[in-house]
N, C-alpha and C positions, 0 to 999 in steps of 0.2 A: 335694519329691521329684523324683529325675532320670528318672522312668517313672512313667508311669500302672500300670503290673504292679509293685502292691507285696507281695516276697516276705520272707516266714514263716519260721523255721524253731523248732520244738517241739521241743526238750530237756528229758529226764526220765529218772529210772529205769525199770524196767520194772513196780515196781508200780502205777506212776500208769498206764499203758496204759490201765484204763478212763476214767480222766480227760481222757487224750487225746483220745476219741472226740468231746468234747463240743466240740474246735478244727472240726469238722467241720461240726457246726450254726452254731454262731455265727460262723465265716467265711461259708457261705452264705447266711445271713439278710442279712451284712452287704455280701454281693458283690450280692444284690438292691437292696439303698438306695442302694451308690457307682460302679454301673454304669452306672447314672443320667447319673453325675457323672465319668465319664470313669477312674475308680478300682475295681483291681480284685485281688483276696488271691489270690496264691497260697501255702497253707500247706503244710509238707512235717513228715515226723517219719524219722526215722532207714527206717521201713519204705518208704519212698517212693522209695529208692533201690535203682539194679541194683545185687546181692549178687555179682555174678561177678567170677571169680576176673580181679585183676590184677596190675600191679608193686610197685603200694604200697599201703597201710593201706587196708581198707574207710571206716576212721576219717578218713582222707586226703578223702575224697568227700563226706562232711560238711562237714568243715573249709571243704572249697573253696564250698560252698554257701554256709555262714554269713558268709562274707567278702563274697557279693556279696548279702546281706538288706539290707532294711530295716528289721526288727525281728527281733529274737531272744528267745525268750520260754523260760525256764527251771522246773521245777517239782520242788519236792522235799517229799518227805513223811517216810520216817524212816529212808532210806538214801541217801548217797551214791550216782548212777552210776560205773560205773568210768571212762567218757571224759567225763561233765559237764565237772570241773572245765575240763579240755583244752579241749573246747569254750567255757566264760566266757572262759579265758585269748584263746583264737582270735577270738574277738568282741570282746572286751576292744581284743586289739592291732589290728585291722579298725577300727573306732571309733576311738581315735587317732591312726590315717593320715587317715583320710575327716576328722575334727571334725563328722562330722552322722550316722552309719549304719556298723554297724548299732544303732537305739534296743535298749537290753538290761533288760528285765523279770524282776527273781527273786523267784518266789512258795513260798511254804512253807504247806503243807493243815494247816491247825491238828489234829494230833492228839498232835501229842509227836516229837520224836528219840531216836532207840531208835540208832542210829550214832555214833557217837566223832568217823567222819572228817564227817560231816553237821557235827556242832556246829563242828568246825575250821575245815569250809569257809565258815558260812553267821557264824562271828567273823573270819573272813578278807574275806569280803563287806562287814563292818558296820566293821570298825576298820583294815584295810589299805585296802579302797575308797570306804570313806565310806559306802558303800549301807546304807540300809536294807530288809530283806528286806520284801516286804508277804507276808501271811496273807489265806486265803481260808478258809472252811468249806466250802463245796457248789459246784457248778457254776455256781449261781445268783449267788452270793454272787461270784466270780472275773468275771461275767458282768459283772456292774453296776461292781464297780471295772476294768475293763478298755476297758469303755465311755468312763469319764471317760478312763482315760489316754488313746484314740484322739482325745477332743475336744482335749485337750493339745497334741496332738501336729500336729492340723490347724488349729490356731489358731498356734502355733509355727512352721508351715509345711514340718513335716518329711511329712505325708501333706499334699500339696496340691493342691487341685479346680482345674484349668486354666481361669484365667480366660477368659471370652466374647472378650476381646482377645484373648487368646494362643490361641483357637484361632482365630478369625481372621485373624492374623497367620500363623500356619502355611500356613493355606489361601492367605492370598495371597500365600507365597515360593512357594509350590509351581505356582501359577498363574502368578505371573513368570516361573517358569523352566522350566516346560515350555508354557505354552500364548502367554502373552502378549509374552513378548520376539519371537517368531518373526512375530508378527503385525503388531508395532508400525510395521516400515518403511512391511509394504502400509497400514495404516491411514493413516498420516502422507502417504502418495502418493497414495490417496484423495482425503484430504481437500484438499492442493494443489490438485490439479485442480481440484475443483468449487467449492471454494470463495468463488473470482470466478466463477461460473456463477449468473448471477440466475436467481428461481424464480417461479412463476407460480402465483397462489392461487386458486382459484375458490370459492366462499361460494354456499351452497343454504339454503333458505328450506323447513320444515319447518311445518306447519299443524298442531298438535295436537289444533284443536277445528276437525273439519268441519264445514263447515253451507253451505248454499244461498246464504249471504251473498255478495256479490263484490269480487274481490280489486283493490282502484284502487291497487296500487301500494306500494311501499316503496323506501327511501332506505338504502343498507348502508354506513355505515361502517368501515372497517377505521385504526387508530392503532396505528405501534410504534415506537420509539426517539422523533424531535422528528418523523414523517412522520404524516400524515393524509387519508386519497382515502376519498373518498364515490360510490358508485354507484347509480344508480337502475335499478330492474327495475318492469317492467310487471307482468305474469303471475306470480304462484310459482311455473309452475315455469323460470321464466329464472332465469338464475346472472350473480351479479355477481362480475366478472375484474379481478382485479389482477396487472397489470403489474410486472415490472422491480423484485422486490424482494431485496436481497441475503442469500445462502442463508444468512447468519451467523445471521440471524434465527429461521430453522428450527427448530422445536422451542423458541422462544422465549415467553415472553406475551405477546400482543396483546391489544388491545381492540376490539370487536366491536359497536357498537350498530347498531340498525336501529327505524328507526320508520314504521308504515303504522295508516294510517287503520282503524278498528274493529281497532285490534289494539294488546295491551297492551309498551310500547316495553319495550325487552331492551339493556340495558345487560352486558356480561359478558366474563370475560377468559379468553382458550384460549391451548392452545400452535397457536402457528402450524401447521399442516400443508398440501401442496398443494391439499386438499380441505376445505373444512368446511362444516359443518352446523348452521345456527341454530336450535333449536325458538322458534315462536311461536304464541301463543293470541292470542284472541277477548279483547277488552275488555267492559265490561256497558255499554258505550256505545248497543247493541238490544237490552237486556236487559229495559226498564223500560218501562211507559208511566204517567203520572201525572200530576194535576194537580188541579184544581178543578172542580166542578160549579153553576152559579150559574143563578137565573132573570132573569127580563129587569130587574125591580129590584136586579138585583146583588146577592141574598141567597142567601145557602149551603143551595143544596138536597142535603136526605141520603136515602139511599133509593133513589140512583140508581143504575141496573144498568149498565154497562161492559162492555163486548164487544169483543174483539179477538178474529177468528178464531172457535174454539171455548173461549175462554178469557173468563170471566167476574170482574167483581169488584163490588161497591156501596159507593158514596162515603157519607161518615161523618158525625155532625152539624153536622160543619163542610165540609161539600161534599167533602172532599179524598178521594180513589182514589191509588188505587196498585198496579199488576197487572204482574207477573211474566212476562217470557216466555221459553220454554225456549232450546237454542240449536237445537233444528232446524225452533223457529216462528219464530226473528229477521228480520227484516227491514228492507232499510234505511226504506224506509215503510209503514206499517201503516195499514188501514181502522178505524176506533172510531165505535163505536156509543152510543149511550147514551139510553137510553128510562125514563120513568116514565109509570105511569097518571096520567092527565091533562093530557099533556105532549106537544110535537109530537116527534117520532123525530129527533136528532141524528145523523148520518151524515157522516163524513168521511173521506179518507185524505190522510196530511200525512206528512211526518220522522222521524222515532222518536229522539228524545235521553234520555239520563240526565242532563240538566242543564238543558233547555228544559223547563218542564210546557206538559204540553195546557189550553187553557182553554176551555173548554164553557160556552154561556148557552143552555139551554132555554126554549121558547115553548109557553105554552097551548092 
């Protein structure tokens, strides 16, 4: 189809008039489903034009309509109109210039021809034009076979749904040529300039798990193209500066790691920007305390109470504990306690690892 406004035009005598009215519904049912889709009916019938007075044939304004359709739909019941045929003829010869429009449909309402010049017209149809007339009974019935032929007809490519290319292809001739040609020099002189204009990154260090812990430090790597600078920062909140790197890079992937002590290392890849921002957590490195509980024979005592803080646990038939600490009771050294009746009070403050255990020998 050369337009998304696919135009109609309804040819009939004047006893079909009430069957006309039913072009009214099922064009708008069908302009809801292909409006959608970028497709849209405009139907006409002889009434739909100005009747005033001109130089040539009312019939004339018809005519000239049908020539610019896309579908032309005809209906006869048991009379000839006095301009139908004129009109097939006019559509007929329209169709053999174009070879695609206007598609021409002739329907006959099963009731019988009661006309002489009907049966001439509609054996003129069938053995001068090859056509075979199709039959309808009801509205219903014209409704369902008219459906398939639209599907025909859009699979054929004569109604066709503007593909996702081709509307974007529109939108960007139209973009070329009024928005983006005008822009292209300033952009391109732009970009000259700064081009060789080295840029300067600064990298911030984001804590997502506060806690009272302290901060000793991290190492920032920054890696793009064969280059590789590592910086070290004291404090989070110092920023590690890179230098003297060329803006081509901008908006590029980099790689980003940084490793600090009680903190879980961050491997990861950003687009370069002047500024960025690494989040970094808290490792379970002072998450744990754990180990063994033994008497002075080196035999696994169970039943032993574990104290850290206000955080309690008791070691298990085989001596061993294992006590959780939150992150706002972490600490890089922890006091641990560990008491049984009968037993002298163990009391100590040491290192806190998830990979060293505590080992405790109780005395009587």
């Amino acid at each position: 189809m050369r337009s998304k406004l696919v135009k109609v035009f309804i040819a009939s005598s004047a006893e079909l008039d009430q069957d006309k009215t039913m072009f009214d519904v099922y064009f708008s049912d069908k302009n809801k489903l292909y409006r959608k889709r970028d497709i849209e009916f405009d139907h006409r019938t002889w009434k739909d034009f100005c009747s005033s007075l001109n130089d040539g044939r009312l019939q004339d304004r018809y005519n000239a309509y049908i020539r610019e359709c896309d579908l032309v739909i005809f209906l006869f019941h048991t009379r000839l109109g006095k301009y139908t045929r004129e009109e097939l003829e006019v559509a007929l010869a329209a169709f053999r210039e174009d070879k695609e429009r206007p598609q021409i449909f002739i329907y006959f309402k099963e009731e019988g021809i009661e006309d002489e010049a009907l049966t001439n017209f509609k054996q003129y149809c069938e053995h001068t034009l090859g056509h075979f007339c199709d039959v309808y009974t009801t509205p219903e019935d014209w409704r369902v076979k008219f459906d398939r032929q639209l599907a025909i007809l859009e699979q054929e490519g004569v109604i066709r749904v503007p593909s996702t290319e081709e509307k974007m292809l529109y939108r960007l001739k139209f973009t070329l040529s009024y928005v983006v040609a005008p822009l292209i020099v300033m952009w391109l002189a732009f970009k000259a300039f700064f081009y060789f204009t080295p840029v300067t990154t600064t990298v911030c260090l984001s804590d997502q798990t506060a806690s009272a812990l302290p901060f000793e430090g991290a190492d920032i790597t920054l890696t793009y193209s064969d280059k590789s600078e590592t910086c070290h920062v004291e404090q989070l909140t110092d920023e590690a500066i890179f230098k003297e790197i060329h803006s081509r890079y901008l908006g590029t992937p980099v790689q980003l790691s940084v490793t600090a002590k009680g903190y879980e290392p961050v491997d990861t890849v950003m687009e370069l920007e002047k500024r960025l921002v690494v989040n970094i957590r808290r490792d379970k490195s002072f998450s744990v305390v754990f180990g063994t509980v033994k008497d002075e024979a080196n035999r696994p005592l169970s039943g032993v109470t574990i104290q850290v803080l206000d955080l309690q646990t008791v070691s298990d038939e085989m001596g061993n504990f294992r006590l959780s600490v939150p992150l706002d009771k972490q600490q890089v050294q922890q006091r641990v306690q560990a008491f049984k009746k009968g037993y002298e009070l163990w009391d100590f403050t040491g290192p806190v690892s998830d990979k060293i255990p505590w080992k405790i020998i109780l005395r009587k």
